[in-house]
C-alpha positions in Angstrom: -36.0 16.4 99.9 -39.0 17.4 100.9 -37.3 20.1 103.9 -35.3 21.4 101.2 -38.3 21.7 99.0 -39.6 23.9 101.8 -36.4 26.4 102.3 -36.5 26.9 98.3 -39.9 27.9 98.7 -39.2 30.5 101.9 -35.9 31.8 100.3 -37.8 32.5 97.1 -40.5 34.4 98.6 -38.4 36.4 100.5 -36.1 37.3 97.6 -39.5 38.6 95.7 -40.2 40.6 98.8 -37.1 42.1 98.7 -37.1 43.2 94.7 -40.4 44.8 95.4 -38.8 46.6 98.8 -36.1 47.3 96.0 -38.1 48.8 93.9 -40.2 50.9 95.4 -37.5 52.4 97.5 -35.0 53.3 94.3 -35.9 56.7 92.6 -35.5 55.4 89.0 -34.8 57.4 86.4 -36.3 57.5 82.6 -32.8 55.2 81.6 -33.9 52.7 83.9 -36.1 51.5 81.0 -33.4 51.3 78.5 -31.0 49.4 80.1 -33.6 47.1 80.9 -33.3 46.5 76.6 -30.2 45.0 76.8 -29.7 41.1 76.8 -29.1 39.8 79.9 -30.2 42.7 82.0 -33.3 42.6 84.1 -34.9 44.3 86.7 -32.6 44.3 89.4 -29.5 44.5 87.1 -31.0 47.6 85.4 -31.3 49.3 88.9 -28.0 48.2 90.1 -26.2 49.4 87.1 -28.6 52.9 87.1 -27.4 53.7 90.5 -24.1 52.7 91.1 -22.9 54.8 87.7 -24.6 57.7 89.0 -24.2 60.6 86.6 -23.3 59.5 82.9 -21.7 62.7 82.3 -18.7 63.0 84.7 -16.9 59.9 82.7 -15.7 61.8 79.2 -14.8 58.5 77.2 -16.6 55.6 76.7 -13.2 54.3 78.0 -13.4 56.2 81.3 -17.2 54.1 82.5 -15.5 50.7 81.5 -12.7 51.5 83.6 -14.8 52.5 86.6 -16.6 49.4 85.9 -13.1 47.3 85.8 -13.8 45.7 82.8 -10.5 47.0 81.6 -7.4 45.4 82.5 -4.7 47.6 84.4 -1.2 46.0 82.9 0.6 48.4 81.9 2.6 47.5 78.7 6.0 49.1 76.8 7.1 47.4 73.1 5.0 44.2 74.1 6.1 44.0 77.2 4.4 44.1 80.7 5.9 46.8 82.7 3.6 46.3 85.6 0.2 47.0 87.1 -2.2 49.9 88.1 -4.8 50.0 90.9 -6.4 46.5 89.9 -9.3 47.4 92.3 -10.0 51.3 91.6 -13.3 51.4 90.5 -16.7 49.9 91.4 -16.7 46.3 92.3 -20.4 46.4 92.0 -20.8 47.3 88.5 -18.6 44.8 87.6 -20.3 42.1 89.2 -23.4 43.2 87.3 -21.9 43.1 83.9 -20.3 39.5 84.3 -23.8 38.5 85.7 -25.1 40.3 82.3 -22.6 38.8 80.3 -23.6 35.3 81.8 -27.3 35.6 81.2 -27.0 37.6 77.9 -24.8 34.9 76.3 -27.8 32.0 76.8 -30.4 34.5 75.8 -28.8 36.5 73.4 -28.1 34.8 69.7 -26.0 38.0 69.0 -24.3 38.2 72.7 -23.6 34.0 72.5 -22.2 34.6 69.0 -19.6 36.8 70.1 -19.0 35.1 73.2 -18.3 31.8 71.6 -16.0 33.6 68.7 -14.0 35.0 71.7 -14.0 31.6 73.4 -12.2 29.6 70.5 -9.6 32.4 70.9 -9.1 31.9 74.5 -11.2 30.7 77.4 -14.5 30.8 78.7 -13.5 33.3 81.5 -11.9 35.7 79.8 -14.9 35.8 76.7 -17.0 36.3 79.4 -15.3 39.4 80.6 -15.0 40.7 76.7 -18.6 40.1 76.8 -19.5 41.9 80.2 -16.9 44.9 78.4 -19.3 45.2 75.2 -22.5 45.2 77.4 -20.7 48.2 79.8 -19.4 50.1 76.6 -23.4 49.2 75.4 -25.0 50.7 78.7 -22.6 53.9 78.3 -24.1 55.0 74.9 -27.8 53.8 76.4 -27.4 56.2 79.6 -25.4 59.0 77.4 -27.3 59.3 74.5 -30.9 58.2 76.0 -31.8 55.3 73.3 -32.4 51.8 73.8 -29.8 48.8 73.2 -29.2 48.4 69.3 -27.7 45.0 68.8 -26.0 45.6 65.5 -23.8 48.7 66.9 -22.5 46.7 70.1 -21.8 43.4 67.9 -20.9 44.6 64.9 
């Protein structure tokens, strides 16, 4: 117990050496604060979703950054039916794996965030109201990046 006491200890000092290497190597930008205001997102969240979406302005649609982010499905559907797939994994595998890691932390922080996830969870399951939830927090950190204002609950959950 005691030896794994000890690797807890050297793992977590090295992961707080790497944030601050993290850090002070990433040229953040003014947003970088307002993404920090949404639920769930922290430091190294904020940066991860700041620098992998790059430029807000080359996606047109709101539609278009949750896409890159694959937190859209790609079935492709005709009168009901599914008629068959797109490119499942065009887009950025990253930002995706920062939303559902969002989503995760936002939903047992966030009365708003675990409202909404547990209204989609009586529909389905856990997985996929996690994923509806990782799609409100990427449509959220589109209109925080476009329009420069911090995370306003009432217009993500509303």
């Amino acid at each position: 117990m005691k030896a794994n006491v000890v690797v807890i200890q050297a793992l977590e000092a090295q992961i707080a050496e790497l944030d601050a290497r993290l850090l002070q190597q990433a040229k953040l930008r003014p947003e970088y604060l307002l993404l920090k205001t949404m639920p769930g997102v922290g430091e190294v969240l904020a940066t991860i979703i700041m620098l992998e979406t790059g430029d807000i302005d080359r996606f047109a649609e709101v539609g278009n950054f949750a896409s890159y982010a694959r937190c859209v499905k790609s079935a492709h559907y005709s009168n009901g039916k599914k008629k068959g797939e797109g490119n499942a994994k065009n887009g950025n595998a990253y930002l995706i794996w920062a939303f559902i890691e969002a989503a995760n932390f936002a939903r047992r922080f966030s009365d708003d965030a675990k409202r909404f996830f547990e209204k989609k969870k009586a529909k389905t399951n856990s997985v996929v109201a996690t994923k509806a939830l990782a799609h409100k927090l990427a449509r959220a950190s589109y209109h925080i990046l476009k329009e420069k204002q911090p995370f306003d609950a009432k217009r993500c959950f509303a």
